[in-house]
N, C-alpha and C positions, 0 to 999 in steps of 0.2 A: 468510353475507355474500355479496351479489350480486356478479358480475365489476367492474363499471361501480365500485362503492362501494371495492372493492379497488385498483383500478387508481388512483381520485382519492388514495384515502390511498397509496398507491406515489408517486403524483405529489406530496403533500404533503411526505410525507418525505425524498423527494432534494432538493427543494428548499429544504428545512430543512439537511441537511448542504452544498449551495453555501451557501448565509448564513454557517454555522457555521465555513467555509474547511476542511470533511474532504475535499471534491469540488473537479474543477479542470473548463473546459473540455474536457480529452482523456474524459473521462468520459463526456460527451456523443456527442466521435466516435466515442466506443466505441459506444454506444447507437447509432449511425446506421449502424454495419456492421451489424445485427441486419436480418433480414428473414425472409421468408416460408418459407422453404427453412430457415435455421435460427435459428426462433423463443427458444431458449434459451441464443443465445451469451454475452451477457452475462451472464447467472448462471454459465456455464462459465467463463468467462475469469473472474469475480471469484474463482470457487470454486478454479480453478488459484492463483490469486494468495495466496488464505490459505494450500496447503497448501504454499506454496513459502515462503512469508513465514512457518510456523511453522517449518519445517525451518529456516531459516537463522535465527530466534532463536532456535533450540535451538543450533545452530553455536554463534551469537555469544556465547551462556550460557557453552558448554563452555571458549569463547576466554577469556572475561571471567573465569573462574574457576580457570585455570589461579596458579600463582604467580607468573611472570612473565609478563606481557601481550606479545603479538606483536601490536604496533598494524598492522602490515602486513597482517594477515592481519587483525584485524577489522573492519580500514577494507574491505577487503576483501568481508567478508557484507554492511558498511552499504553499500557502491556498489553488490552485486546486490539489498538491497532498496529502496534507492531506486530503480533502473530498474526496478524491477518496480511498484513504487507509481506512479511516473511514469506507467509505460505502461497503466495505470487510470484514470489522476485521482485517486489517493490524495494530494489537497495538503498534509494536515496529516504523513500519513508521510513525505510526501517532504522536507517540509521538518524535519523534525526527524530525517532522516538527516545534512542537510546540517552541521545543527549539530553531531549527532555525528560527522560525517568530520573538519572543525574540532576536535575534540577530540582523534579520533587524530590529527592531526598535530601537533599542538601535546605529545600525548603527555600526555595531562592524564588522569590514573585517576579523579580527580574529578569531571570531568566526563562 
């Protein structure tokens, strides 16, 4: 597959995830730090983002599966992955953090 045909399906697909609401705005800033000097920060910075986002739902597992829930403490991993999602443009993560901090507070295991 040619660069140029790569790049248009790269541009199709983010485009597809802002419609879909996975992408926000800050996404894009992120994309505009990116220049010549260092051509592959945004795959850096995304790639930081999942191993840090796997690490803390593993946390969040180990919280959720204790017998008694320390909602402090998993509201806790959900406010470092939401600022981590934030500071991507993960809009659909971030906002289904938000709903889950609403849960721990509310202290809802159900939810």
């Amino acid at each position: 597959m040619e660069v140029g045909q790569m790049q248009r399906r790269l541009l199709e697909y983010t485009k597809s995830l802002f419609m879909e609401g996975v992408l926000d705005n800050q996404f894009l800033q992120l994309q505009q730090l990116q220049d010549e000097s260092n051509p592959d920060f945004v795959a850096e910075v995304v790639s930081l983002f999942f191993a840090d986002s796997e690490r803390l739902l593993n946390d969040l597992t180990r919280a959720l599966d204790q017998p008694t829930i320390d909602f402090k403490m998993v509201d806790s991993h959900v406010h470092q992955l939401k600022g981590s999602s934030s500071s991507i443009g993960a809009e659909r993560i971030k906002n289904a953090c938000v709903a889950f901090r609403n849960f721990c507070e509310e202290q809802n295991i159900e939810g």
